[in-house]
Backbone bond lengths (Angstrom), bond angles and torsions (degrees), N, CA, C in turn:
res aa  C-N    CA-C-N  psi(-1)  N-CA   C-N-CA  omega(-1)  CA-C   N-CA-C  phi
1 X - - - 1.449 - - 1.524 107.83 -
2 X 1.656 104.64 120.07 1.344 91.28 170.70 1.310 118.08 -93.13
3 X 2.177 112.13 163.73 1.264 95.11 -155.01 1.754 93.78 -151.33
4 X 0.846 123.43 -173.25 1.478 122.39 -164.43 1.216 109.78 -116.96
5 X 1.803 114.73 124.01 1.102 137.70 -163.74 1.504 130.33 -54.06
6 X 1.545 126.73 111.33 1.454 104.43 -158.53 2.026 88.13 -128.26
7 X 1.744 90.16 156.27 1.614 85.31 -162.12 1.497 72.91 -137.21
8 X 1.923 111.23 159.92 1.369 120.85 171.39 1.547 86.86 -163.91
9 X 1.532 97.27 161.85 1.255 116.06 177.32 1.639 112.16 -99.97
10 X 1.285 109.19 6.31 1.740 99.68 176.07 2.028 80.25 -153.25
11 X 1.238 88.02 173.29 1.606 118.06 175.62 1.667 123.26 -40.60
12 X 1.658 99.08 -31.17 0.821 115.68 -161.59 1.967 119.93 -106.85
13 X 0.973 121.75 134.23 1.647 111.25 -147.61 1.782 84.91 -136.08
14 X 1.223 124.23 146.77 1.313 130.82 -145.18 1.724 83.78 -150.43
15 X 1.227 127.57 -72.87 1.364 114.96 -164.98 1.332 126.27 -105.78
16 X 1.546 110.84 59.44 1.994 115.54 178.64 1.228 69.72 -103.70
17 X 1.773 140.09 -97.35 1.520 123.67 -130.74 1.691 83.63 -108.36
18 X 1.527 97.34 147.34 1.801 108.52 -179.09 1.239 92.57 -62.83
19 X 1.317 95.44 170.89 2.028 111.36 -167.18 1.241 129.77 24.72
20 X 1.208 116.82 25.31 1.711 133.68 174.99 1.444 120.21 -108.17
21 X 1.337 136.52 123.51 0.995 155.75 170.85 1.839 105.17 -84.07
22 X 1.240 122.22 115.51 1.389 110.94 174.79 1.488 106.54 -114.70
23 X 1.226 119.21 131.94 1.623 114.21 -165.94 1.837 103.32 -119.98
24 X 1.036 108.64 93.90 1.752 116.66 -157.36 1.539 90.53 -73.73
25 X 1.737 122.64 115.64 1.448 108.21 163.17 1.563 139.44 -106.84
26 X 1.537 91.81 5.95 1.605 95.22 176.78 1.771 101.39 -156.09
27 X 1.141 116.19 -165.98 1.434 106.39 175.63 1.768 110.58 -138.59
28 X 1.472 125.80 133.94 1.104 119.37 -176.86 1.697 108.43 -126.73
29 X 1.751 105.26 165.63 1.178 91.67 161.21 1.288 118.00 -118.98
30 X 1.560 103.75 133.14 1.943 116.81 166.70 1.399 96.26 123.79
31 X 1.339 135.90 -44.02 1.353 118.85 -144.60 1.501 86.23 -167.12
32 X 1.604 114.91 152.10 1.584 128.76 -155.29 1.843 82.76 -148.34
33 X 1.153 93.58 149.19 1.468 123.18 179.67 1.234 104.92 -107.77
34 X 1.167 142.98 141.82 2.121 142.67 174.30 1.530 91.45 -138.09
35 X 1.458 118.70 127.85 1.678 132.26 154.01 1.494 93.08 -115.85
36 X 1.486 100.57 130.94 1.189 127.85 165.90 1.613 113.83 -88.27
37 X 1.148 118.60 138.47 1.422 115.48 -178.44 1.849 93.10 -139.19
38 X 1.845 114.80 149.79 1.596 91.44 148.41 0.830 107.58 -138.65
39 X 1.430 96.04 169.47 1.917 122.79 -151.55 0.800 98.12 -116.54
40 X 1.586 109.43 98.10 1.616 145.95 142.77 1.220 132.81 -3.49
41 X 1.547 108.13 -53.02 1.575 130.52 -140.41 1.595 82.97 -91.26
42 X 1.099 130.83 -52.86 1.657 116.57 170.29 1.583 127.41 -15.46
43 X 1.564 93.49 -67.98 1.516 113.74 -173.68 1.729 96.20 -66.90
44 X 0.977 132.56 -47.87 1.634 136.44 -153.84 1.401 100.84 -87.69
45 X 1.349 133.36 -27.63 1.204 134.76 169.73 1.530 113.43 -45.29
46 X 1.921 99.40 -56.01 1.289 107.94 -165.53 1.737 104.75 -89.83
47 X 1.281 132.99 -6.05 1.217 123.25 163.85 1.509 112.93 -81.41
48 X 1.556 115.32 -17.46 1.562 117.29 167.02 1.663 115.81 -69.08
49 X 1.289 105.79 -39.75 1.517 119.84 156.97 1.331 113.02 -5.47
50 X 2.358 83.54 -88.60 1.465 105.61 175.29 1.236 157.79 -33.14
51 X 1.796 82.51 -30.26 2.032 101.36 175.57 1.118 91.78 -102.39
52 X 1.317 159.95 -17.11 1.593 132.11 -171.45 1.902 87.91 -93.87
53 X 1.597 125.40 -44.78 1.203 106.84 177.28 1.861 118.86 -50.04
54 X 1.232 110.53 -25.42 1.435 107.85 -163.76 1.578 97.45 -87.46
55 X 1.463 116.70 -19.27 1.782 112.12 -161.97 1.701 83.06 -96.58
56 X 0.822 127.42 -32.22 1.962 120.18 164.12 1.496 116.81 -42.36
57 X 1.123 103.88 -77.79 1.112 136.50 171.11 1.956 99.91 -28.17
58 X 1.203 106.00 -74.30 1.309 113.17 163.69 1.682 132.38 -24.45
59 X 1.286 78.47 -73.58 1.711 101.53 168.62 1.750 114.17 -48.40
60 X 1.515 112.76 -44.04 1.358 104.61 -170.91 1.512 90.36 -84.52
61 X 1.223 142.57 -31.99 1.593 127.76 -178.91 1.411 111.36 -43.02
62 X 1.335 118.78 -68.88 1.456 141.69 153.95 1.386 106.04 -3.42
63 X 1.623 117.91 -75.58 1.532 126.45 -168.00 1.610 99.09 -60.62
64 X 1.490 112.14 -55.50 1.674 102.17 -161.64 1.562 84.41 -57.30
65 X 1.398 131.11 -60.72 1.808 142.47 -134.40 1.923 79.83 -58.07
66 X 1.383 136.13 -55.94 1.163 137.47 -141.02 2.047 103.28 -79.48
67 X 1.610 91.88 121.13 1.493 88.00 -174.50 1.701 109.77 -68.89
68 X 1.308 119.91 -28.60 1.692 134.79 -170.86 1.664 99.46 -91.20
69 X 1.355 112.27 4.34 1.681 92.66 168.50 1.248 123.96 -67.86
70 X 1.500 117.78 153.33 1.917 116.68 -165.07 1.181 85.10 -122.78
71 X 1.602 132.45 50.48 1.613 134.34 166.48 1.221 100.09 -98.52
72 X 1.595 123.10 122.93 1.451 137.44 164.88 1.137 129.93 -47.22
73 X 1.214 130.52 97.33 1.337 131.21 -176.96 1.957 121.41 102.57
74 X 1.136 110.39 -23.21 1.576 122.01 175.08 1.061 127.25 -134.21
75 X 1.237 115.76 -35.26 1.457 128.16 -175.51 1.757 111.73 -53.56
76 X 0.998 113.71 118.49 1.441 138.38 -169.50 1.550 97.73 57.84
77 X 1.083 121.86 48.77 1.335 119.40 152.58 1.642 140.06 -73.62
78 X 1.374 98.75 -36.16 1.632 110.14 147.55 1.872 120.26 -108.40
79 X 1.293 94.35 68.07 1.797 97.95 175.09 1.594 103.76 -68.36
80 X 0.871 94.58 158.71 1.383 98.24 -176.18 1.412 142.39 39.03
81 X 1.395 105.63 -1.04 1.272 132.23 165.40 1.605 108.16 -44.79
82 X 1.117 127.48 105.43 1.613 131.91 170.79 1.483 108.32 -71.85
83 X 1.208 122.96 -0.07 1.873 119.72 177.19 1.899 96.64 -62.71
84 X 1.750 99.85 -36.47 1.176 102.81 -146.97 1.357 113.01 -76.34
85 X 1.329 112.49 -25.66 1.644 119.48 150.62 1.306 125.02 -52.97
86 X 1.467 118.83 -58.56 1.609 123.46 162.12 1.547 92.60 -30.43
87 X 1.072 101.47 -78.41 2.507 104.30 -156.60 1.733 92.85 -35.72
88 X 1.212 95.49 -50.43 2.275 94.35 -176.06 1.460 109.39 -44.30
89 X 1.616 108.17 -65.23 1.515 107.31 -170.87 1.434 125.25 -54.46
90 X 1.615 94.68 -44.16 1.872 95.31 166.42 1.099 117.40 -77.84
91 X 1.066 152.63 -10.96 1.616 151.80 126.81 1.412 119.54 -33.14
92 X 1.398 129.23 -47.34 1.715 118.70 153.52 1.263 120.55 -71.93
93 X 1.418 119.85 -29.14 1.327 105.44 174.48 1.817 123.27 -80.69
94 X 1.249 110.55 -10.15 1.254 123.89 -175.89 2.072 88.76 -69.65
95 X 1.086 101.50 -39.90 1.685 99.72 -178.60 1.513 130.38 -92.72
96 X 1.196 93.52 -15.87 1.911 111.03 -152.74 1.596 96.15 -129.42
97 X 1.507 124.19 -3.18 1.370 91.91 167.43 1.761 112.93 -92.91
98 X 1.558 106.45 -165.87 1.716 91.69 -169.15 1.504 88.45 -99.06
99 X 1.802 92.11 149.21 1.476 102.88 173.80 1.277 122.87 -64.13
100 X 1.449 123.97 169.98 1.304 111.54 -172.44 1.852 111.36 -106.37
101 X 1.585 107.34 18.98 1.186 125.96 155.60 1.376 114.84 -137.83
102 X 1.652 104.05 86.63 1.716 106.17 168.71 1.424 111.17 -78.20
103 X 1.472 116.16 128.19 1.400 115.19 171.49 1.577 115.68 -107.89
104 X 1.391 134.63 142.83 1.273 118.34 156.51 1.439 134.32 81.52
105 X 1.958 88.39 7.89 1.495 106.01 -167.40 1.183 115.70 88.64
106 X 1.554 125.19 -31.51 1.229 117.45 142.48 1.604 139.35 -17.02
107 X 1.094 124.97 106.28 1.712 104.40 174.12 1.442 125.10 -142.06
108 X 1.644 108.95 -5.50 1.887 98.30 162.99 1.716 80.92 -157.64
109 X 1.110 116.87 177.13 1.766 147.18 148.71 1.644 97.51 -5.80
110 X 1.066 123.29 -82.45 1.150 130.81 -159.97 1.487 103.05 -47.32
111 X 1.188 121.36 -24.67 1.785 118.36 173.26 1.144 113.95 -72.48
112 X 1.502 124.59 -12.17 2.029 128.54 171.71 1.063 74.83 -109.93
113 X 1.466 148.96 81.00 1.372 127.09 126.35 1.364 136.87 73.28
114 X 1.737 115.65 -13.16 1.386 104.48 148.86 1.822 141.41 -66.42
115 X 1.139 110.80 159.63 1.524 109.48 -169.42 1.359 106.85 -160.06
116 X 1.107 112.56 148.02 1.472 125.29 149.86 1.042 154.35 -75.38
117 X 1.231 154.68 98.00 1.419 121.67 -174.13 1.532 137.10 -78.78
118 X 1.396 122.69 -152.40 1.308 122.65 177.17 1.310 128.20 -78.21
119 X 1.393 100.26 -25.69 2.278 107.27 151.61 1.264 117.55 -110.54
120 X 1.246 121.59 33.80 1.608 131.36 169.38 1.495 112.95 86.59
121 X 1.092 119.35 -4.42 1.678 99.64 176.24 1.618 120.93 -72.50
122 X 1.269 113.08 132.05 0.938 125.90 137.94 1.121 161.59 -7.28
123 X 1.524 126.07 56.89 1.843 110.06 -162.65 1.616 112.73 -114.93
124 X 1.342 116.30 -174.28 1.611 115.95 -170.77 1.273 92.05 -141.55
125 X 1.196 101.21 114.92 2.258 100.43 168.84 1.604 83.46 -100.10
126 X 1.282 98.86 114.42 1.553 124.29 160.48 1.660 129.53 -61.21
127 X 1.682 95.67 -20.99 1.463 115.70 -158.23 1.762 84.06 -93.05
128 X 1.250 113.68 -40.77 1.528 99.75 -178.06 1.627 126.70 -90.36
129 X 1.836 96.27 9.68 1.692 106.08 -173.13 1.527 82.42 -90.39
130 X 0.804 109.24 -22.30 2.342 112.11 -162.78 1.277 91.58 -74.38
131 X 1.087 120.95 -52.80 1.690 124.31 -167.51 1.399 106.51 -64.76
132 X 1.404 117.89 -61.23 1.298 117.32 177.92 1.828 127.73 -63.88
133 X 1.491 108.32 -29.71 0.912 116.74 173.52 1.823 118.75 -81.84
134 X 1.096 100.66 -22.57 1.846 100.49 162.35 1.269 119.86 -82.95
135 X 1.649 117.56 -33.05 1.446 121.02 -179.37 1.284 109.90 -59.57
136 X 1.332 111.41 -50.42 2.045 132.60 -153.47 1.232 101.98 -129.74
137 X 0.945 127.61 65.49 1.779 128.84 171.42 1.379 80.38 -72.47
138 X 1.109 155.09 -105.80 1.644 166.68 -101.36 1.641 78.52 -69.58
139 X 1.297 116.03 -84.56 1.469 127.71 -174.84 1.902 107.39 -29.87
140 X 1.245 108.91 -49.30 1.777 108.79 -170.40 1.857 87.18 -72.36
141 X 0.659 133.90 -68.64 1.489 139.65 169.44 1.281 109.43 -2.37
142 X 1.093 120.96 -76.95 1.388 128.18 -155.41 1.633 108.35 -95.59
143 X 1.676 110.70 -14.51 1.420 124.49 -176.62 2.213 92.54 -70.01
144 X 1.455 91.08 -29.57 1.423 93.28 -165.28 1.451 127.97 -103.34
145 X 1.502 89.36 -18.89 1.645 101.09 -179.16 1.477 115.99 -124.20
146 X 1.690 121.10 -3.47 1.008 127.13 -166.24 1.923 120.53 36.25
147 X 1.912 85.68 50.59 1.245 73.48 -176.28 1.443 150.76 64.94
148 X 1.168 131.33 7.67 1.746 152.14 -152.66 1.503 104.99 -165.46
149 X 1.277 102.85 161.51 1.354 122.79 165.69 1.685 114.89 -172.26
150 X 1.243 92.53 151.00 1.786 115.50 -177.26 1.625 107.41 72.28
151 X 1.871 111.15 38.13 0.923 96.22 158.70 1.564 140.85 -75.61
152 X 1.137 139.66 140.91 1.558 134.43 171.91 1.531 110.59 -45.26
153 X 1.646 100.73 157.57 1.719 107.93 -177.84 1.131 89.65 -72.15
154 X 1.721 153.10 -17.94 1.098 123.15 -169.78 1.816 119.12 -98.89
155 X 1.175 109.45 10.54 1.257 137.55 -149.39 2.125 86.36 -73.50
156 X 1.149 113.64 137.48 1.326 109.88 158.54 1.286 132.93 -113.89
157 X 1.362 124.66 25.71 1.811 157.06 -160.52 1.105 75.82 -91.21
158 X 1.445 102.48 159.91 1.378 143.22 174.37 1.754 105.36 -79.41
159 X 1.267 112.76 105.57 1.435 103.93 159.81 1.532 139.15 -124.83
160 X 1.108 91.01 37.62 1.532 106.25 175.07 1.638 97.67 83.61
161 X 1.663 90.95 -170.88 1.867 109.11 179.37 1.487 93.84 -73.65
162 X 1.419 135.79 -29.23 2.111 128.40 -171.75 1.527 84.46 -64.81
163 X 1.120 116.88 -71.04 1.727 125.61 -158.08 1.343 95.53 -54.61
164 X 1.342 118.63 -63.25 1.596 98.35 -160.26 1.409 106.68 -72.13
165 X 1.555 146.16 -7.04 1.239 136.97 163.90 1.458 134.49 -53.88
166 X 1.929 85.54 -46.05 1.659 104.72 166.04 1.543 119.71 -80.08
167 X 1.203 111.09 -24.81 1.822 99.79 157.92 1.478 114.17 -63.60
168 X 1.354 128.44 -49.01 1.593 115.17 169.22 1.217 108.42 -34.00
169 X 1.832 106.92 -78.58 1.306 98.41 -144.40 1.712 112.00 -79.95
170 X 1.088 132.83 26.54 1.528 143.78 141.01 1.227 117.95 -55.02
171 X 1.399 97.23 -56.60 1.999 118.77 174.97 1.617 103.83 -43.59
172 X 1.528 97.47 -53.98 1.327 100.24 -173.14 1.693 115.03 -54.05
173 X 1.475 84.24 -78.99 1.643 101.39 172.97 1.356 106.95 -59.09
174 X 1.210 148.07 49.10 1.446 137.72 143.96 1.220 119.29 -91.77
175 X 1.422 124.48 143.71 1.792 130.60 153.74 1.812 110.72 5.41
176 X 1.315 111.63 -45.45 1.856 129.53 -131.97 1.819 76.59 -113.39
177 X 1.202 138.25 -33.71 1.602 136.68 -104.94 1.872 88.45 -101.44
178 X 1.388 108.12 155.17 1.734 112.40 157.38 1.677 107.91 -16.58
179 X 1.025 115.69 -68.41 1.226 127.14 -142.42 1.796 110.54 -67.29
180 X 1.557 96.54 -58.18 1.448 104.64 161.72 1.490 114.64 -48.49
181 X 1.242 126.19 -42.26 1.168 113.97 -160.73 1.668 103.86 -87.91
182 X 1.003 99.61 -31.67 1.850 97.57 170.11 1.533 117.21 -48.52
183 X 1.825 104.22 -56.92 1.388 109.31 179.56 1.492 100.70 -52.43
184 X 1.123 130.84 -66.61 1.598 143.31 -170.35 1.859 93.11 -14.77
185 X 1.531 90.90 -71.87 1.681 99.68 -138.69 2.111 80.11 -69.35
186 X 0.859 137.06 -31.26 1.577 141.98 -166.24 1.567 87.85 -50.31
């Protein structure tokens, strides 16, 4: 089969098939062997992201929410402020509700291994994202992306638990959103 000429300056070749990394390790003649493997650490990086952004996030609710905080400048600045419960609930549900493409038995976050605990933190068992994510790639896929990408905010497709998180928090953060209107009336 003839085939179209590809040249690199190291081992490693980035643009013959999109999103493929080809890592050439020896050289033969007539016929080439390819093992596909996938690389995890992408996706798990950015769901590690997710829980230290969300246990932040957390933590500063806490400081403003806490009337006895001794944090300079914010800390119990919204005591008793009920926004600050709202920001919590849409913050678990942005993660923890079910996607609107369960695949595979799959059906929100908590099936890769995120969780909560009993004062809200956040954790990631990694050991059960590996399992699930080698068993059901197709299934984690579509649990997460509904399949699609670069849909518009106005888009009404199914896009998994990513899509439907980032339609909230748009809602939120919009012109129109909770947030504006809290600051507004403040």
């Amino acid at each position: 089969v003839n085939g179209m000429a590809i040249t690199s300056s190291t081992n490693r070749i980035t643009d013959a098939i999109a999103g493929t990394t080809l890592e050439l390790l020896t050289t033969t003649n007539g016929t080439a062997n390819l093992d596909f493997s996938r690389d995890t650490s992408t996706i798990k990086a950015k769901i590690e992201a997710l829980v230290t952004a969300y246990n932040d996030a957390n933590s500063m609710l806490t400081t403003v929410y806490d009337p006895k905080s001794m944090v300079e400048t914010y800390g119990g600045s919204l005591a008793g402020d009920s926004m600050v419960n709202t920001v919590r609930t849409i913050m678990r549900e942005m993660v923890f509700t079910d996607s609107d493409s369960p695949s595979g038995g799959l059906t929100n976050m908590r099936d890769l291994g995120i969780s909560v605990d009993k004062v809200g933190t956040m954790t990631f068992d990694t050991a059960k994202f590996d399992s699930v994510f080698t068993s059901q790639f197709d299934h984690v896929v579509t649990l997460l992306t509904g399949n699609t990408e670069g849909l518009s905010a106005f888009s009404t497709q199914n896009a998994g638990a990513a899509g439907a998180s980032i339609r909230k928090l748009n809602t939120v953060l919009s012109s129109t959103g909770i947030l504006s209107s809290q600051t507004t009336s403040i």
